[in-house]
C-alpha positions in Angstrom: -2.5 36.0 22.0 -4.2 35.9 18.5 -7.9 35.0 19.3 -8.6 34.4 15.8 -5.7 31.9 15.2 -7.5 29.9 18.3 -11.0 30.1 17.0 -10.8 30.5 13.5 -14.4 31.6 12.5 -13.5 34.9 13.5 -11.2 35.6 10.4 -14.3 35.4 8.1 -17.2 36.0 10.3 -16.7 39.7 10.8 -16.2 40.3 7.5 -19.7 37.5 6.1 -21.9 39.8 3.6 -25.2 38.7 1.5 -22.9 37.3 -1.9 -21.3 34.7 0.3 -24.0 33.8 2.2 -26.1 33.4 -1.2 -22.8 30.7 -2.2 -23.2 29.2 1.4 -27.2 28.4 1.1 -26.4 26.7 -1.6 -23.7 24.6 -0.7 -24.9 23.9 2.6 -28.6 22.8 1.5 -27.0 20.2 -1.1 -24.5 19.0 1.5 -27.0 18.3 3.8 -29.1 16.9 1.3 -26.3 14.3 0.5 -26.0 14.1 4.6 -29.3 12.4 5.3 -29.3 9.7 3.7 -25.1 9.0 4.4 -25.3 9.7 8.0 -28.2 6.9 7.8 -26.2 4.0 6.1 -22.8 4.7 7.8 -24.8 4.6 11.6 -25.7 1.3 9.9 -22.0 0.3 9.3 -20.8 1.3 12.6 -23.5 -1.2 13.9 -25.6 1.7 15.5 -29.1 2.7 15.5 -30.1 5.1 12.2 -30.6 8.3 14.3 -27.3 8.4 15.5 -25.6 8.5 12.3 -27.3 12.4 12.3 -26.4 12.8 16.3 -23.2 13.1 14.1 -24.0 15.9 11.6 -25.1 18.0 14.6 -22.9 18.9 17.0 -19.7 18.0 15.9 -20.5 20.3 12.9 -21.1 23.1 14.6 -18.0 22.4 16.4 -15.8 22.4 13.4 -17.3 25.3 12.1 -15.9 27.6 14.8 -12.4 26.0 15.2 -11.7 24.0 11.8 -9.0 25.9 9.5 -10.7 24.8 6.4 -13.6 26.5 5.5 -15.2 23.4 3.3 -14.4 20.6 4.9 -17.5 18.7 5.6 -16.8 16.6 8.9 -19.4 14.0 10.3 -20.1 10.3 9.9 -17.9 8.5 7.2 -18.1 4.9 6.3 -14.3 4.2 6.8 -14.3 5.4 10.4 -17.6 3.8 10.9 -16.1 0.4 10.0 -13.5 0.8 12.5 -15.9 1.7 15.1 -18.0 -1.6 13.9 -14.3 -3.5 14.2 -13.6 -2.4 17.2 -16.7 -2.1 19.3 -18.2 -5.3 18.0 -15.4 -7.4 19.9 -16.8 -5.8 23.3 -20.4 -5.9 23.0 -23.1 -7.1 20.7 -24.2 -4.3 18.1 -26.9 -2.1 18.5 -27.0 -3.0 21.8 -27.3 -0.2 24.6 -23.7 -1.3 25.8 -22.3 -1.4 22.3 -23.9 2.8 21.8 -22.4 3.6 25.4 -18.7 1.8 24.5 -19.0 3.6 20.6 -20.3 7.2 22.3 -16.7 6.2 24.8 -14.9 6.0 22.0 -15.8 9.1 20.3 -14.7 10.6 23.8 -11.5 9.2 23.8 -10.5 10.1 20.0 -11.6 13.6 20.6 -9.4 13.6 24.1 -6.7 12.2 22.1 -7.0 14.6 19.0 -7.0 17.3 21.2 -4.5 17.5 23.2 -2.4 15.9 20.2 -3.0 19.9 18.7 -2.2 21.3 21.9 0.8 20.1 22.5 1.5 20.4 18.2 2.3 17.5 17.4 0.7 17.2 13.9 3.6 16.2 12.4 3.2 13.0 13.1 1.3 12.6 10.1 4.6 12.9 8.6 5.2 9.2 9.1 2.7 8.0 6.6 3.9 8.9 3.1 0.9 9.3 0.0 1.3 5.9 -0.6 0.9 4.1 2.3 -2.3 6.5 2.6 -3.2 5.7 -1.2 -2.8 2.3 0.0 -4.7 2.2 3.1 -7.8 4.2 1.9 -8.3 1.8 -0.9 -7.7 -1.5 0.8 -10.5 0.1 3.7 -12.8 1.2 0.7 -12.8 -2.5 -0.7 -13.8 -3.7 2.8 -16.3 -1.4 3.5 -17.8 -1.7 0.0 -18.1 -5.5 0.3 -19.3 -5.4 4.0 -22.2 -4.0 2.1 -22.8 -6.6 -0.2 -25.2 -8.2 2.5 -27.4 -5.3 2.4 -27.3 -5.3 -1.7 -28.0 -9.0 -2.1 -30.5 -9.2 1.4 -27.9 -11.9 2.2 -27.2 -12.2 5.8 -23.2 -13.3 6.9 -20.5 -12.4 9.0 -18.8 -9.0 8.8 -15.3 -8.8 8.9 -12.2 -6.2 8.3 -10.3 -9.2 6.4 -10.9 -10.2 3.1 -10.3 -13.6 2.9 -13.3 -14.0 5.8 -15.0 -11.7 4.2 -14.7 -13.5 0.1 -15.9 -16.9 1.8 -18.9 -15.4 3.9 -20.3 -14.0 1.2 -19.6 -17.0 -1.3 -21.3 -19.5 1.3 -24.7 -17.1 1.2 -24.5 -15.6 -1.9 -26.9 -18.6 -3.4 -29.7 -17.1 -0.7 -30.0 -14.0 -2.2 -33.3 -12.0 -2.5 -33.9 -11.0 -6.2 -36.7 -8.0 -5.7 -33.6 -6.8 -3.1 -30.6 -7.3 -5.4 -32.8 -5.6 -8.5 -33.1 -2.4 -6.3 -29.9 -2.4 -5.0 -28.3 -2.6 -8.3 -30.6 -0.1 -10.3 -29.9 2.1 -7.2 -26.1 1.9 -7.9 -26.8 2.3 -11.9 -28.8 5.7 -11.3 -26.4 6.8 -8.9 -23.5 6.5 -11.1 -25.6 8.1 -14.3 -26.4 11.4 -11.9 -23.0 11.7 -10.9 -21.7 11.3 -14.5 -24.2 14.0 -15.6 -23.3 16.6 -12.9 -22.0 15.8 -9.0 -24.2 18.7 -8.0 -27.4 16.5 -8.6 -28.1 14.8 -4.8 -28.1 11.5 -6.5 -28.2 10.0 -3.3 -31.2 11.9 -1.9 -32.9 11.1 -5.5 -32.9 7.2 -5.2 -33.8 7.2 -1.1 -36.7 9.1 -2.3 -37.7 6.4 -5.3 -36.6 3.9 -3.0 -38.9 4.9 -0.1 -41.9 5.5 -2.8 -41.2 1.9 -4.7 -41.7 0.3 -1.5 -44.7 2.1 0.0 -46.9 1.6 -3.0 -45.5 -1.9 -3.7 -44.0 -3.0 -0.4 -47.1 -5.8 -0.5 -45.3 -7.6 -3.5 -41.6 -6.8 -1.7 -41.9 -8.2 1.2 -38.6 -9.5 1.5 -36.8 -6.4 1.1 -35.3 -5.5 4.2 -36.4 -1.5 5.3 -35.1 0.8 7.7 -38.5 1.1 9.9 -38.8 3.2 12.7 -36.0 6.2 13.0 -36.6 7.7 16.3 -37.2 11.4 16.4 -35.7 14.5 18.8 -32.8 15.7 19.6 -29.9 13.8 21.4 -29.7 14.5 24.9 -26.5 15.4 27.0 -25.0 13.4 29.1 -21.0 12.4 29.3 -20.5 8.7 28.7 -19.3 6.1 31.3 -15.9 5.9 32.2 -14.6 2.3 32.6 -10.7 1.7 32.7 -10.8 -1.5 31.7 -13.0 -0.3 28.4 -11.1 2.8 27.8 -7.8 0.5 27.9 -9.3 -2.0 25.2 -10.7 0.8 23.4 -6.9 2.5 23.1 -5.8 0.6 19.8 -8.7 1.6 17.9 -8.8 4.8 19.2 -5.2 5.7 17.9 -6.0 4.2 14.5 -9.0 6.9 14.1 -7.1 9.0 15.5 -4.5 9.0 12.4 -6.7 8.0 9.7 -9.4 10.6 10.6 -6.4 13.2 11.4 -5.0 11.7 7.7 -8.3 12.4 5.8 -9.0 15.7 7.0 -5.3 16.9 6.1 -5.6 15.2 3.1 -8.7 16.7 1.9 -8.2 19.9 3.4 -4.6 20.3 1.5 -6.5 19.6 -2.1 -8.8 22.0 -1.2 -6.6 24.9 -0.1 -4.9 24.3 -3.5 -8.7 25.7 -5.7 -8.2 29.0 -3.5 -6.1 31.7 -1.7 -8.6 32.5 0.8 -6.5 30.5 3.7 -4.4 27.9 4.7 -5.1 25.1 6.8 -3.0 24.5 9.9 -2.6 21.1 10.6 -2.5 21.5 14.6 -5.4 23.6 14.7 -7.0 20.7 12.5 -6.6 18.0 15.3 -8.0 20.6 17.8 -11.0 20.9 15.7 -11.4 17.3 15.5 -10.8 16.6 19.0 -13.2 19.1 20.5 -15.8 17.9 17.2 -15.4 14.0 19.0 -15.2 15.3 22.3 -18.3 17.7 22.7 -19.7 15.5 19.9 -19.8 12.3 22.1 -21.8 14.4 25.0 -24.7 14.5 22.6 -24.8 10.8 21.6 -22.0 11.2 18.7 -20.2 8.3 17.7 -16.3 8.7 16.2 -16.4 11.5 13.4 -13.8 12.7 10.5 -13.9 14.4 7.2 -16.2 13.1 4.6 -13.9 13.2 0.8 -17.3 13.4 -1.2 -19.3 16.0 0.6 -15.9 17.7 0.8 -15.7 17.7 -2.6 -19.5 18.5 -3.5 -19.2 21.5 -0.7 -16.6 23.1 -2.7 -17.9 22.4 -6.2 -21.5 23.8 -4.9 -19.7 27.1 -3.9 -19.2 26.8 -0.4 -16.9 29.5 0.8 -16.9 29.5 4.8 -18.3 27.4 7.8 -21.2 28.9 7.3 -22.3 26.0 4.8 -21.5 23.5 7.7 -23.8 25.2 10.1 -26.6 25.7 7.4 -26.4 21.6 6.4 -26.7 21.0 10.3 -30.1 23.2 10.2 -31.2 20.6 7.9 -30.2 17.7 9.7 -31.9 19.3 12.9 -35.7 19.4 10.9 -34.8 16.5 9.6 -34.1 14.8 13.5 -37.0 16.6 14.7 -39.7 16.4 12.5 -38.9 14.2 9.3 -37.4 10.8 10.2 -40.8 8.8 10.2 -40.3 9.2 5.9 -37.6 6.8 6.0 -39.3 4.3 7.5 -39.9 2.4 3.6 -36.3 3.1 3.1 -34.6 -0.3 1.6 -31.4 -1.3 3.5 -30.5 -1.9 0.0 -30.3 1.9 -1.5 -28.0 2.6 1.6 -26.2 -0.5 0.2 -26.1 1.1 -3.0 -25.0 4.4 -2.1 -22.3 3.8 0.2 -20.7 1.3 -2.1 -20.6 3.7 -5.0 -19.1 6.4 -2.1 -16.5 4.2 -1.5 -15.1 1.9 -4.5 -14.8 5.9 -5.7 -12.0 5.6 -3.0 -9.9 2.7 -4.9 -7.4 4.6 -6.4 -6.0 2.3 -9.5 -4.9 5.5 -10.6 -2.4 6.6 -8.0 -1.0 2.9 -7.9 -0.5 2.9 -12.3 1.8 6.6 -11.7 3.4 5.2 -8.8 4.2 1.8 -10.9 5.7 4.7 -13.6 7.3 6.8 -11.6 9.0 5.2 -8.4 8.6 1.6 -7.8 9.8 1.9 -4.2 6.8 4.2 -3.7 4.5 1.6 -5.1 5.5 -1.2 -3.8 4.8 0.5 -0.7 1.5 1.4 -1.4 0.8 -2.4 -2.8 2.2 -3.7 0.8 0.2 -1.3 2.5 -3.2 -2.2 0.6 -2.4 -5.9 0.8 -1.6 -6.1 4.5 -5.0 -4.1 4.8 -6.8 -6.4 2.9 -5.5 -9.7 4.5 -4.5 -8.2 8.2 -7.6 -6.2 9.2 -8.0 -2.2 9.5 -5.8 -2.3 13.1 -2.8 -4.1 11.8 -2.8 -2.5 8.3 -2.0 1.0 10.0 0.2 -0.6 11.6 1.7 -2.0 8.8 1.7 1.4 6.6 3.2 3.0 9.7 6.0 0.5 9.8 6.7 0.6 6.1 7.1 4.4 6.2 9.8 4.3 8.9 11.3 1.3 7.3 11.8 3.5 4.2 12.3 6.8 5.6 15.8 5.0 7.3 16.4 2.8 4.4 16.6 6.6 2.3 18.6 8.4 5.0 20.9 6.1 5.6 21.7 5.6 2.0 21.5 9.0 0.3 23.1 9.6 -2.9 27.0 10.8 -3.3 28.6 11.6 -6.0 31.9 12.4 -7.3 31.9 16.0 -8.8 34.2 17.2 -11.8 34.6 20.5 -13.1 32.0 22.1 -15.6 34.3 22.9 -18.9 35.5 26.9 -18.8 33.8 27.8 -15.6 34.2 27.4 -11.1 30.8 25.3 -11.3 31.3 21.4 -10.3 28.5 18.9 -11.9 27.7 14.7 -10.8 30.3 13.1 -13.7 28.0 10.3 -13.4 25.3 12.8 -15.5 27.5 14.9 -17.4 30.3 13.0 -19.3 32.2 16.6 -20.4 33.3 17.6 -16.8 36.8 17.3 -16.2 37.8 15.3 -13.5 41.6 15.5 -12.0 42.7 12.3 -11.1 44.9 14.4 -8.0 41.5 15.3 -6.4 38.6 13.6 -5.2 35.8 16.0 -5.1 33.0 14.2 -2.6 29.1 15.4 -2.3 27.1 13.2 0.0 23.3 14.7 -0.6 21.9 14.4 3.4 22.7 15.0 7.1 25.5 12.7 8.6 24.5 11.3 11.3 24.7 7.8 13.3 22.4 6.0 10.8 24.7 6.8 7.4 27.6 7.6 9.0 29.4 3.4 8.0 28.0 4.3 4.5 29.4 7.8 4.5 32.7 6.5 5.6 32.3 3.2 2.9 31.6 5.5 0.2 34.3 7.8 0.4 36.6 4.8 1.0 35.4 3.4 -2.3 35.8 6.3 -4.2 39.3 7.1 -2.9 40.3 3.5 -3.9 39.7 4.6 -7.5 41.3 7.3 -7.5 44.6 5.5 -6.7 47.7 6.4 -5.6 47.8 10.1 -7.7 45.2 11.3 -5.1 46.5 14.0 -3.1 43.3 15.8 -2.4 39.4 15.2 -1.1 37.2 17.7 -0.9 33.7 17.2 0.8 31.2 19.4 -0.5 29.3 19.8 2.4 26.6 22.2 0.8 23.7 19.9 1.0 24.7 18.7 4.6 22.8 20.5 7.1 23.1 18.8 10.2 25.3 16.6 12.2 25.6 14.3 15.1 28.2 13.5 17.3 28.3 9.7 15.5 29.0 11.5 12.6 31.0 14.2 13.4 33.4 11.2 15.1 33.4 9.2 11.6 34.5 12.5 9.9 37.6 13.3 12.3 38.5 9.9 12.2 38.5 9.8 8.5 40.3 12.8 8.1 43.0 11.5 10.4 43.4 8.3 8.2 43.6 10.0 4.8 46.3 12.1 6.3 48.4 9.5 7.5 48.4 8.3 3.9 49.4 11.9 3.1 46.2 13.6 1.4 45.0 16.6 2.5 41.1 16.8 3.4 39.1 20.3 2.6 35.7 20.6 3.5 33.7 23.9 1.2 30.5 25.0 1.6 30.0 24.2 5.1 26.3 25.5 6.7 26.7 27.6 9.9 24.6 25.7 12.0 27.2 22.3 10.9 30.2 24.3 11.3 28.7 25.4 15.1 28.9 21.1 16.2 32.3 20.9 13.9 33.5 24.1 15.9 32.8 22.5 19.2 33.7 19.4 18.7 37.4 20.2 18.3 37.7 19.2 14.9 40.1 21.9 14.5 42.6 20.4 16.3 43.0 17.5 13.5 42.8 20.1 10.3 43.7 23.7 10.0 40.6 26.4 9.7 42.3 27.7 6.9 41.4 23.9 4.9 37.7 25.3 5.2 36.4 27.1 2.1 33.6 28.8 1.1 33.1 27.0 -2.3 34.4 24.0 -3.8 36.4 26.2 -6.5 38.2 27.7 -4.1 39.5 24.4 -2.8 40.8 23.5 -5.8 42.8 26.7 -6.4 44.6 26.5 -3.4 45.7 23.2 -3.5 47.0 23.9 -6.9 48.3 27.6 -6.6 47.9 28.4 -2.7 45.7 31.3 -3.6 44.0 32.1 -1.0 42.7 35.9 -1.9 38.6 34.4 -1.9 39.3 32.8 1.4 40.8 35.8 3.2 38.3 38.1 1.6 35.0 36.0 2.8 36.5 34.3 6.4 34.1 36.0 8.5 31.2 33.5 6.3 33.8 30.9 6.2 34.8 30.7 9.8 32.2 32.3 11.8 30.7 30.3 14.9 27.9 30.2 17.1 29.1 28.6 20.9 
């Protein structure tokens, strides 16, 4: 057993000097910095108490730190997940309540339950099913609702949440006349300043910067602001440990939403993680070790009052951009959250609702990627229409039903692509044994005698009909001077027993109609389920070849020098 492939802080810890831990400080001071204030507004999100947006950075940190694969990842409270949470939780008790903290700490416990054993068992690849743009879409369509959830904070409006946006649109037209000027002049100069710092430098904790002008705006002037809406008393101390109350009938009601943060905070750490492997060749992340990670970050996480966690794309970002080079920048960001929880939360009392307003919409409409969805639009207008269905179903359907809607679409096209892959009719490259698409090369000779068939995917019960309608299409064509097919079989490299049936039977009705079938370049592990199957009862071994060429020669001349020389590659079989 590799130890360090189970608990990956012992690849870099053994080996942590003075110049990295220089890079770390740094990183992990700013992170946390950036933390504070963002773990603040998204507890606020989620529908939760202030505090326990840094329960969050605490714990599950430290967690990540000794079992995450990526070293810069920076996991805790994120405004996506905590608008699930909000979505979820708030149909089951009223928020802020001390049922709605138990049923949210639950969840956290259930995701991390989930996540693990998910890792265990490897089964990461189910992030396979959601394609880039059914991500691209979801993420943006969840920033737009998040960002405009906020908009009662910015305005001091008061109105329904929601995760759809046509409820959301006509809440906040119906109380938008209400709104508070001083609060909706702070909010907004809060968002200008933010997006000034970040255009300067991303280093500078913009974030940090306007809490503190913020705070010091409305201590020295709070008599004339009265109707700005503050954060007030932040409780401090540590969480305590306790493991949250198990009720079935919760836990059962709780098992949509749980899934859905399950994939999208499994889709954002992989995602993030994978853009940041790419800036180094320190390590690779391991997507099963990943979901461990995250499941024992929710699980031990939730016994210290930690609601649903994931990976956070901007202190991600800032992490790696500040230098960060190992966990150790996670565990120095927690130090400051834990002086923070013990001794400094009584300074954000002043804090207007409205900078966290500000901060977390600039966070997020940063998320509303316009420029994925214009290269999509240019380069494959399957992929974006996707993406557009994904966002839209989002928008209009809620966070629940808009996974399951991306998830949907992604299976819908992954079997609308495999079982129609691209054939194509191959001709002869002029003065040489190569074969080429005619369709893309005009100057190949084609012989009307000989069909020459490439179908680019496995054959198997899904495209087997179009398989079969394909070749039939193509052999109409030809006409009666066809005497020969020839399946190039090189890019085939699996069958099924639906497909292998389809083939014999089609090679028994071309050669009632007297034309011989060839198959070249067959892959061992296809030729293994031909083998078995008895397909040589039906055609002789000797009509297998190893390339496409050789085919062709020995229909013409009845050379078969190549064949005899290579039959142990041609007909050798695994049973």
């Amino acid at each position: 057993m590799n130890l360090k492939k189970i608990i990956p802080i012992l690849e870099w810890l053994p080996n942590y000097n003075k110049s990295l831990f220089k890079d770390d400080l740094v990183a992990g001071i700013i992170v946390g910095i950036i933390l504070i204030p963002q773990g603040i507004a998204y507890a606020l999100i989620a529908g939760l108490p202030p505090i326990y947006g840094l329960y969050c950075a605490l714990v599950p940190q430290v967690m990540y730190a000794i079992f995450g694969s990526s070293r810069q990842v920076a996991i805790g409270p994120v405004a996506m997940d905590s608008l699930i949470v909000a979505t979820g939780v708030s149909t089951l008790a009223l928020a802020g309540s001390d049922s709605y903290i138990s049923i949210a700490i639950l969840l956290a416990l259930l995701v991390g339950l989930i996540q693990f054993f998910m890792g265990v068992f490897r089964l990461g690849f189910v992030v396979n099913f959601l394609s880039k743009p059914v991500i691209t879409g979801f993420t943006s369509a969840i920033a737009l609702i998040i960002g405009l959830n906020q908009f009662g904070n910015l305005f001091g409006i008061d109105f329904t949440q929601s995760d759809q946006i046509q409820h959301l649109i006509k809440n906040i037209w119906g109380q938008l006349a209400n709104y508070s000027s001083h609060t909706t002049l702070i909010g907004c100069f809060s968002i200008v300043l933010i997006v000034i710092f970040r255009k300067i430098n991303k280093k500078i904790p913009n974030a940090l910067i306007v809490v503190i002008l913020g705070i010091l705006v409305i201590k020295y002037f709070g008599k004339s602001l009265g109707d700005v809406s503050i954060i007030r008393d932040i409780p401090s101390g540590l969480p305590s440990f306790g493991v949250p109350n198990f009720d079935i009938d919760q836990i059962r009601e709780l098992l949509p939403i749980a899934l859905t943060l399950v994939m999208v905070g499994y889709l954002e750490t992989i995602s993030i993680g994978k853009s940041l492997e790419a800036k180094q060749e320190e390590y690779r992340i391991r997507p099963n070790q990943e979901l461990i990670a995250l499941g024992l970050s929710n699980l031990v996480g939730s016994l210290f009052q930690a609601y649903p966690i994931s990976s956070s794309f901007s202190r991600s970002a800032v992490n790696q951009e500040s230098g960060g080079k190992t966990g150790m920048a996670a565990l120095i960001s927690v130090v400051m959250v834990l002086l923070t929880v013990l001794f400094f939360t009584p300074l954000f009392y002043h804090l207007p609702k409205t900078v966290l307003a500000a901060i977390i919409i600039v966070a997020v409409f940063g998320l509303i990627n316009i420029k994925e969805a214009l290269y999509l639009l240019k380069v494959n207008h399957l992929d974006f229409w996707l993406m557009l269905s994904t966002f839209i179903g989002t928008l209009l359907l809620g966070i629940e039903f808009g996974i399951i809607v991306g998830v949907g679409l992604s299976l819908i096209v992954l079997i609308f692509r495999t079982s129609r892959p691209y054939v194509a009719e191959l001709g002869k490259v002029p003065n040489s044994n190569f074969y080429k698409n005619k369709d893309r090369f005009e100057e190949v000779i084609i012989d009307s005698a000989i069909l020459i068939f490439r179908f680019d995917a496995q054959l198997f019960y899904a495209n087997s009909t179009y398989f079969r309608d394909k070749l039939d299409t193509m052999v109409h064509k030809k006409g009666a001077p066809l005497k020969l097919i020839v399946l190039d079989a090189e890019s085939i490299n699996r069958v099924d027993s639906t497909g292998i049936e389809m083939l014999k039977e089609s090679i028994k009705y071309y050669q009632k109609k007297d034309i011989s079938f060839f198959l070249a370049g067959v892959k061992g592990p296809v030729r293994d389920d031909l083998f078995r199957s008895e397909i040589l009862s039906i055609i002789n071994v000797n009509h297998f070849f190893m390339r496409v060429n050789d085919a062709v020669k020995f229909h013409k001349t009845g050379d078969r020098e190549d064949q005899k020389k290579y039959a142990k590659y041609i007909h050798q079989v695994n049973h």
